[in-house]
Structures are given as C-alpha cells and as structure tokens.
C-alpha positions in Angstrom: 0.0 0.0 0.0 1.5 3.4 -0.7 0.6 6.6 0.5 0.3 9.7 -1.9 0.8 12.8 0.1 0.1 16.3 -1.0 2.3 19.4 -0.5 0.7 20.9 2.4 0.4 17.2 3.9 4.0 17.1 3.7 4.7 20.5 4.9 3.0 19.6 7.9 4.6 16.5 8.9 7.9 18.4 8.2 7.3 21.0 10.8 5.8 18.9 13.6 8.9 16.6 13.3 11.0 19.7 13.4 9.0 21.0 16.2 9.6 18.0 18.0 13.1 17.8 17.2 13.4 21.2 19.3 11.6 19.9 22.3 14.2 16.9 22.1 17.1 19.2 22.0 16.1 21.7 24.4 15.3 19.0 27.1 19.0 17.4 26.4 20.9 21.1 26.1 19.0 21.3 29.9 20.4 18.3 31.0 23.8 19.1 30.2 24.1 22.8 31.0 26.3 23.4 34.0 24.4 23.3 37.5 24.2 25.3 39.9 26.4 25.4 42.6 25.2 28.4 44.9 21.8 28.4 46.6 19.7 30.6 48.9 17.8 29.0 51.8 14.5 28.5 50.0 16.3 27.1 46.7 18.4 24.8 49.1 15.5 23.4 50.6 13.4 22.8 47.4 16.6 21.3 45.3 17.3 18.6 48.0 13.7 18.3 49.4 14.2 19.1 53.0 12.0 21.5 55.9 13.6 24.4 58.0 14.2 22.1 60.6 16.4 19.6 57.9 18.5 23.0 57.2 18.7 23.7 60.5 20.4 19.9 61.1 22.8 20.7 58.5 23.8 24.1 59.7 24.3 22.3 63.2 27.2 20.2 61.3 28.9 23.0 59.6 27.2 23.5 56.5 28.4 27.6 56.1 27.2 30.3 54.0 28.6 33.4 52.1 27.0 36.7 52.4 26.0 38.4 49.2 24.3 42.0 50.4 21.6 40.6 52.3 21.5 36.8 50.7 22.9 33.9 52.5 24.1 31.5 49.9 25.4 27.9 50.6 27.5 25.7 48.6 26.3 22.5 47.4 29.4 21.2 47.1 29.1 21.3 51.0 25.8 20.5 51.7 26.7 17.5 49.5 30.0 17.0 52.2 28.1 16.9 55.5 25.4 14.2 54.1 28.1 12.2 53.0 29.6 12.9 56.5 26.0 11.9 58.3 25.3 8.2 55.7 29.0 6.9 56.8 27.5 7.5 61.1 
C-alpha cells in the first residue's frame, strides 16, 4: 500500500517533526548545562527536598554560607559534604 501525500500534507509532517526535534534538543541542552552550585535557603531546601528544621540539622554540622548584600548562599558542594559525612555514622 502506498501513500500519496500532498504538498501541504507534507509540509506539515515536516514542521511537527521539526518541532519536536526542538523539544528533544532543548530538554537534552538542559540536561547538560552546567548546574548550579550556589543556593539561597529557600532554593536549598526545594533542590534537595528538606523543611527548616532539615536546614537547621545541617547548619548544626557545619554547613556555612557566604553573604551576598543581604542573601545567604550555601554551597552545594558542602551540603553535598556533610550528608556524606551523616550516611558513613
């Protein structure tokens, strides 16, 4: 069986593959874009899925903060530190 397509038809097809083409490479150009290594409070807690009282655990064992103006901002690099530090306990 072979189907006949007409211009438009084909013009069509074109740009939705095209279309989702984009979608593919946006979602991988995400994916490989450098992450973020500096986080306020409220970002910290909502990247690693943890309360005020979870922060406040970590800040007990040593996670530190830079000041920016009026910002705290912690490092994941340490945050990632101290839970390795708490799963070897």
């Amino acid at each position: 069986m072979e189907v006949v397509l007409s211009e438009a038809q084909s013009i069509k097809i074109k740009e939705q593959i095209s279309i989702l083409i984009d979608e593919v490479i946006t979602e991988h150009i995400e994916k490989i874009k450098p992450y973020k290594r500096y986080f306020t409070r409220i970002e910290l807690q909502k990247f690693i899925g943890i309360g005020a009282s979870s922060m406040e655990i970590l800040k007990q064992h040593g996670l530190k903060y830079a000041m920016l103006g009026n910002r705290h901002l912690f490092d994941i690099e340490d945050v990632y530190k101290i839970l390795e530090d708490l799963k070897k306990r």
